[in-house]
C-alpha positions as CSV (number, residue, x, y, z in Angstrom):
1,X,104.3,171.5,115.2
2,X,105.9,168.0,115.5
3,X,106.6,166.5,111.8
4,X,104.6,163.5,111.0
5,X,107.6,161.4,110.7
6,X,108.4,162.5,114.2
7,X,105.1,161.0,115.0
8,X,104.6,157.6,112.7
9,X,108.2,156.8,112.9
10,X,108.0,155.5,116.9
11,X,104.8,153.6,115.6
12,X,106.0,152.0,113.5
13,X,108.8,150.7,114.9
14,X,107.1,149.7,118.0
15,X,104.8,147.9,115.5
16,X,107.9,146.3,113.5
17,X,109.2,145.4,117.5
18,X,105.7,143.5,117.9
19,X,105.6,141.5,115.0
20,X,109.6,140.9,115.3
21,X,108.7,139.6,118.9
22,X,105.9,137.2,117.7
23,X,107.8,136.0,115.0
24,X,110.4,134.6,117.9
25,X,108.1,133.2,119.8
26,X,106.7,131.3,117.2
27,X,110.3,130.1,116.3
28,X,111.0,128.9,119.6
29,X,107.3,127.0,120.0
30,X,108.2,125.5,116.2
31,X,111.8,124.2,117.9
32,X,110.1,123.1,120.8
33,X,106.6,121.4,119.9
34,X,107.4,120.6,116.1
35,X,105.1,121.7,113.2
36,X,101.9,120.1,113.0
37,X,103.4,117.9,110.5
38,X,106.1,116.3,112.2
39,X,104.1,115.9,116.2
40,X,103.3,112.8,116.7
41,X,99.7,111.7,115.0
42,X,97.7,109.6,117.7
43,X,97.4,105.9,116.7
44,X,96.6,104.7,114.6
45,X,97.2,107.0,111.5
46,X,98.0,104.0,108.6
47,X,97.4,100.8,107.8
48,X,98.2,97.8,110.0
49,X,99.2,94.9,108.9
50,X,98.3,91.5,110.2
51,X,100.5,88.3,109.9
52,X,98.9,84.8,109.6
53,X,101.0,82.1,109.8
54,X,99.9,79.8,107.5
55,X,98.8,79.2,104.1
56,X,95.7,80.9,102.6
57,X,92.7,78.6,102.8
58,X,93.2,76.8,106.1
59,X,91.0,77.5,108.9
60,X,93.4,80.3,110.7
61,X,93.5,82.3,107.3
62,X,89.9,82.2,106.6
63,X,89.0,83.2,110.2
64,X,91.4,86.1,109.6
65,X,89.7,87.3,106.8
66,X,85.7,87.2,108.5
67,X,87.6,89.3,110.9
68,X,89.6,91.3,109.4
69,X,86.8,94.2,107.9
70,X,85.1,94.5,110.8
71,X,88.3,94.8,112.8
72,X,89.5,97.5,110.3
73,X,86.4,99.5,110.6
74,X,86.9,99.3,114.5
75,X,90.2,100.8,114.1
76,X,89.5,102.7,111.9
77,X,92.7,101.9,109.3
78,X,92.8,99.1,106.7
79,X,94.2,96.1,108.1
80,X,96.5,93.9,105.3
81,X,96.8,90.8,105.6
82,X,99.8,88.3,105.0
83,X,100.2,84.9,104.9
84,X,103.8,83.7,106.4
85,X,103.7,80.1,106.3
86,X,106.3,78.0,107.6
87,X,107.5,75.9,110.4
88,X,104.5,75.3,111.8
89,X,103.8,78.8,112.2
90,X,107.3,79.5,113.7
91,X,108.0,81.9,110.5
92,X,105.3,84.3,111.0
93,X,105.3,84.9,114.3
94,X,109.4,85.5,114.3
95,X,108.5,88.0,112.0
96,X,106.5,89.5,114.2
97,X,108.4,88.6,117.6
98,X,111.2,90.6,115.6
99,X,109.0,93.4,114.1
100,X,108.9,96.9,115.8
101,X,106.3,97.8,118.6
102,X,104.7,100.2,117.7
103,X,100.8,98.4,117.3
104,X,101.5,98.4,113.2
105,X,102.7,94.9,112.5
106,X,100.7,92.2,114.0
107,X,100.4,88.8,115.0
108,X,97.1,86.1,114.1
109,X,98.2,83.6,116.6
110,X,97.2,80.0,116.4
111,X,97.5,77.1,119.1
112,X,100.4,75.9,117.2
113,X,102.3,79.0,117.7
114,X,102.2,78.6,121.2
115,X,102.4,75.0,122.6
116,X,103.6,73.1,119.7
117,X,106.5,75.3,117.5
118,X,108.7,76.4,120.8
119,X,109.1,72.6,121.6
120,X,109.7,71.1,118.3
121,X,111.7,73.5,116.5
122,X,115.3,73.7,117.9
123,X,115.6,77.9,117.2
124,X,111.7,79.3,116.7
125,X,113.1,82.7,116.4
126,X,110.5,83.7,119.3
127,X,109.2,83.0,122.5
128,X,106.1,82.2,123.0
129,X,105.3,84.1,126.3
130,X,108.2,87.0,126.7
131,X,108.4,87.4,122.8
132,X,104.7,89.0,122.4
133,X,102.5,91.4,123.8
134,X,98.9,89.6,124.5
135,X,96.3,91.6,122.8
136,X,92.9,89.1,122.7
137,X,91.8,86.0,122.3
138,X,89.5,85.7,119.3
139,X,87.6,82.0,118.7
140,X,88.2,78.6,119.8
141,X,87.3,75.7,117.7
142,X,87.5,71.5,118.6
143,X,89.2,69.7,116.6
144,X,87.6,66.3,114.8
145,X,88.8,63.1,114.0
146,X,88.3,62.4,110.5
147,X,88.8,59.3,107.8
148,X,88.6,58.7,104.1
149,X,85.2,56.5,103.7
150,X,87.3,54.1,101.5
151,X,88.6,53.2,104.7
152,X,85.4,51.1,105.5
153,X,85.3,52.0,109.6
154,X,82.4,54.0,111.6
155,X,83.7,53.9,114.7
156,X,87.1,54.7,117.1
157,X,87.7,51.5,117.9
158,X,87.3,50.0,114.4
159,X,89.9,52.2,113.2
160,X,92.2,51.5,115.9
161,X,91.3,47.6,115.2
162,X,92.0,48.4,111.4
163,X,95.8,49.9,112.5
164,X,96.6,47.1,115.0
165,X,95.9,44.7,112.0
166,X,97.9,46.3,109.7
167,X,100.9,48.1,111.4
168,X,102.2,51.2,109.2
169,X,99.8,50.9,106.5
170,X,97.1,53.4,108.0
171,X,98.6,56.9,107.7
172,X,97.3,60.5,108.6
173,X,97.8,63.6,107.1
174,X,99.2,67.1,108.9
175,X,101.6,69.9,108.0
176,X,105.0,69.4,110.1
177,X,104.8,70.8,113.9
178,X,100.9,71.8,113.2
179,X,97.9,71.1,116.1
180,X,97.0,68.2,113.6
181,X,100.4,66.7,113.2
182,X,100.6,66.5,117.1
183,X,96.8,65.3,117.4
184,X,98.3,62.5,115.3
185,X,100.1,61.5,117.6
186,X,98.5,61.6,120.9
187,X,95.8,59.8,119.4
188,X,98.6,56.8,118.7
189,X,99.5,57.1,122.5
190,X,95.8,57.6,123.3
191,X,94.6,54.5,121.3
192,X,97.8,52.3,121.3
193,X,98.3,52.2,117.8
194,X,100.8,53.2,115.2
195,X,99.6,55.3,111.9
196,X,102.2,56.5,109.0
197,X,102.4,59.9,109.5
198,X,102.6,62.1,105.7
199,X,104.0,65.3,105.8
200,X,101.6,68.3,103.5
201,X,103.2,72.0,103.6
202,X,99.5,72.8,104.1
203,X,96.4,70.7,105.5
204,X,94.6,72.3,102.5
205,X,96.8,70.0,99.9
206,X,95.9,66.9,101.3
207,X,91.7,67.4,101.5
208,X,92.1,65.8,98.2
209,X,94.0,62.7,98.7
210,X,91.6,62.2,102.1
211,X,88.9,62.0,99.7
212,X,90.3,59.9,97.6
213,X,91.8,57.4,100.7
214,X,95.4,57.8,99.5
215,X,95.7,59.0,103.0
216,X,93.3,57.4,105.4
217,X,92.9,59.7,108.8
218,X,92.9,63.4,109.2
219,X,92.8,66.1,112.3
220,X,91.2,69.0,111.8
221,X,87.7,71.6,112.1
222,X,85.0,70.6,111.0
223,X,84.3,73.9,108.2
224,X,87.0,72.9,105.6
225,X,85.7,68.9,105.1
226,X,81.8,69.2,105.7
227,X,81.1,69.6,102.0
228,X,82.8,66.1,102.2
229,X,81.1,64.6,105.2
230,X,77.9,65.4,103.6
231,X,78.8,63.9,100.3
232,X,79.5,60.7,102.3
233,X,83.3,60.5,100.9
234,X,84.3,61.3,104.6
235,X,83.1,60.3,107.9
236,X,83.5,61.8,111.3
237,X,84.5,59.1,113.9
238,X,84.9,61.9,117.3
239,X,85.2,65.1,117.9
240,X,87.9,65.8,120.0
241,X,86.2,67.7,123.5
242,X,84.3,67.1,126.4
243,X,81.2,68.6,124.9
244,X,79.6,67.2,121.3
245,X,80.2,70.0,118.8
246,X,76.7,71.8,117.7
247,X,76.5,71.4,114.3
248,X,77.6,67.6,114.4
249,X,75.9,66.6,116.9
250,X,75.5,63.1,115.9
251,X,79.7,62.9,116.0
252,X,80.8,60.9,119.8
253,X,82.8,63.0,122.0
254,X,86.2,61.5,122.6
255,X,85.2,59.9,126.0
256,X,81.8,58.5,124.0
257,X,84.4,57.2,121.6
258,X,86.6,55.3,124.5
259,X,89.4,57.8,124.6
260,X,88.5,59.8,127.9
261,X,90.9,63.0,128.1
262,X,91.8,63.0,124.4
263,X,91.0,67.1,123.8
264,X,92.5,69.2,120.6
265,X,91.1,72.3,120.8
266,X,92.3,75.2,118.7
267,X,92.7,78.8,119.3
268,X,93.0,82.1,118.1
269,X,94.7,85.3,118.8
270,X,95.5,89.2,118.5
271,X,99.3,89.8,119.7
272,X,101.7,92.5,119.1
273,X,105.6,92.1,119.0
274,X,106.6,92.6,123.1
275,X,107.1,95.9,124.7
276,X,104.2,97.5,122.7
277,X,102.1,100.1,124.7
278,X,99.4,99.6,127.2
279,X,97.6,102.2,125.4
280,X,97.9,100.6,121.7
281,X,96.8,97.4,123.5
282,X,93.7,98.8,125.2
283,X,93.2,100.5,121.6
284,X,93.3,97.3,120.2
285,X,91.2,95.0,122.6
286,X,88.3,98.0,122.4
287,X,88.4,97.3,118.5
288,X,88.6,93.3,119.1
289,X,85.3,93.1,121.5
290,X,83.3,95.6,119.4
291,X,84.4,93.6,116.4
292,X,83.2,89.9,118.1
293,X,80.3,91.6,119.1
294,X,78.9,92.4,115.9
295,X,76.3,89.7,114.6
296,X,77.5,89.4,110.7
297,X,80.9,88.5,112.5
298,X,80.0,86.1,115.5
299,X,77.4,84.4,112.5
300,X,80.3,84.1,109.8
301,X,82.4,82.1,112.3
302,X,79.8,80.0,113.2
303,X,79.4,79.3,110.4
304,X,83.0,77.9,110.2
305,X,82.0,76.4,113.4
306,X,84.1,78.5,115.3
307,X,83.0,79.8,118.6
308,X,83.9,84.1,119.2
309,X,85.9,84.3,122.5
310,X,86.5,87.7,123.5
311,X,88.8,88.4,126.4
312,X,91.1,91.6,127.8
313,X,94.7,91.2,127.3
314,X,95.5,90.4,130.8
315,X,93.1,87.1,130.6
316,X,94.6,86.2,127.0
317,X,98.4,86.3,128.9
318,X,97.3,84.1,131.5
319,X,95.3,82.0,128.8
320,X,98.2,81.0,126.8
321,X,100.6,80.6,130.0
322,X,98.0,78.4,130.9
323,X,98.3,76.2,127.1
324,X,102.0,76.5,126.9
325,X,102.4,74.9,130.3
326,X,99.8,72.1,129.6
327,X,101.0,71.1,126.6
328,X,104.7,71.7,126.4
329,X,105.5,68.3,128.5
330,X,103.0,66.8,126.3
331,X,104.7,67.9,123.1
332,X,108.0,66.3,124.4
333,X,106.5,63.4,125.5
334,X,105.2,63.1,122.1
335,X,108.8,63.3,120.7
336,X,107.2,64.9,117.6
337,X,110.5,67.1,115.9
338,X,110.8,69.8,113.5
339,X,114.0,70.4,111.6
């Protein structure tokens, strides 16, 4: 009779072979797939950070914010913001220009960033159409031509009247290389006058001193000084677009207010640093649309009097090829400079 080693023994090493040969295998799928903790996790898998380039409080920052827990729920990872202020938005959206593109360091672009920074700033640190990766646009909003009611003038022409008759001594208020600063401006060439322009690190700083009429004129939405208008310590003299803005709709359109053609009209915008993934930016516009298409949102920036302007990323790209080229030879023409 065979001995029961002489009959286990084969077993078990055939069984010892087995597990020897599956332990192999395993080894060589580990060196060539990765453990489940070092594959690749699908995007995105933490939180995403979003760059506003301005101060907190402005119009740009507090659009942001409406946005930004909607946005994050479309996502589906917290979304931080930062405020980069600077150089009339040139800081922030280097940082991102110069940030990694990989969908987790984003850009809140702003008119400014666009068609007035790259042409009044000798070295932006960007450019404004190879630099960034078009995600959406977001709102639009008209700007609206605003003065102190210690002023004395109701109208356009009165204030242009007022500025003829006293050369220098009517000033308006804007942040350096900002849409307001350059509204400032084109409203001088527009209206053939000359107002004293005073520099504010942020439009926020100077509601005050509009309210007060140590500065007399002011560019800028309507949200952030309609406590004021109501009050009566500021009036709105235009309303800078072809179309009269729906919750002022006593305020003149510039061509009802003589200046045909005058149009400031900002906009906002989801970008990524260039060479980011079509996938991350589909991922990204799906999360934008569902976002602007939620009530509470669309409502809240109405309420800012912001209109929600959805778009896919190929019609954003086109969009802002489209403002750089119409206002770059304006900016020049301007000679508006930002050291």
């Amino acid at each position: 009779m065979a001995s029961i080693r002489s009959i286990v023994g084969p077993r078990v090493r055939a069984t010892q072979y087995r597990r020897q040969l599956a332990a192999c295998a395993a080894a060589i799928l580990f060196t060539v797939c990765g453990s489940p903790t070092t594959r690749a996790q699908p995007y995105p898998n933490r939180p995403i950070k979003l760059i506003v380039p301005t101060g907190p409080g402005v119009s740009p920052d507090v659009i942001a914010r409406i946005l930004a827990p909607k946005l994050a729920e479309a996502i589906g990872q917290p979304l931080v913001i930062e405020n980069r202020p600077g150089a009339g938005s040139a800081v922030g959206a280097a940082a991102v220009a110069n940030s990694p593109s990989d969908g987790y360091t984003l850009l809140f672009g702003i008119t400014a960033t666009f068609t007035i920074a790259p042409f009044v700033i000798a070295n932006p640190g960007y450019d404004p159409i190879s630099s960034f990766t078009p995600i959406s646009l977001l709102a639009t909003s008209p700007f609206l031509l605003f003065v102190s009611s210690e002023v004395g003038v109701a109208s356009v022409k009165a204030l242009a009247d007022l500025a003829r008759s006293k050369p220098g001594q009517v000033s308006f208020a804007a942040a350096n290389g900002t849409l307001p600063h350059l509204a400032g401006y084109l409203f001088m060439t527009a209206a053939n006058v000359h107002l004293t322009h005073v520099p504010y690190k942020t439009l926020t700083q100077a509601y005050p001193d509009l309210v007060a009429g140590r500065v007399q004129v002011m560019f800028e939405q309507l949200a952030p000084l309609r406590q004021h208008v109501r009050s009566g310590k500021v009036k709105a003299l235009m309303v800078a677009s072809p179309n009269r803005h729906p919750q002022a709709p006593d305020v003149p359109t510039s061509a009802e207010a003589g200046l045909p053609g005058f149009e400031v009209i900002s906009f906002f915008g989801l970008l990524g640093p260039k060479g980011m993934s079509s996938e991350i930016a589909k991922r990204l516009n799906s999360a934008v649309l569902t976002t602007l298409d939620a009530k509470e949102v669309r409502d809240a920036l109405y309420s800012q009097g912001i209109e929600a302007s959805g778009s896919s990323s190929e019609q954003f790209s086109v969009f802002i090829d489209g403002e750089v080229r119409r206002w770059g030879p304006v900016v020049r023409a301007s000679g508006a400079k930002l050291d």
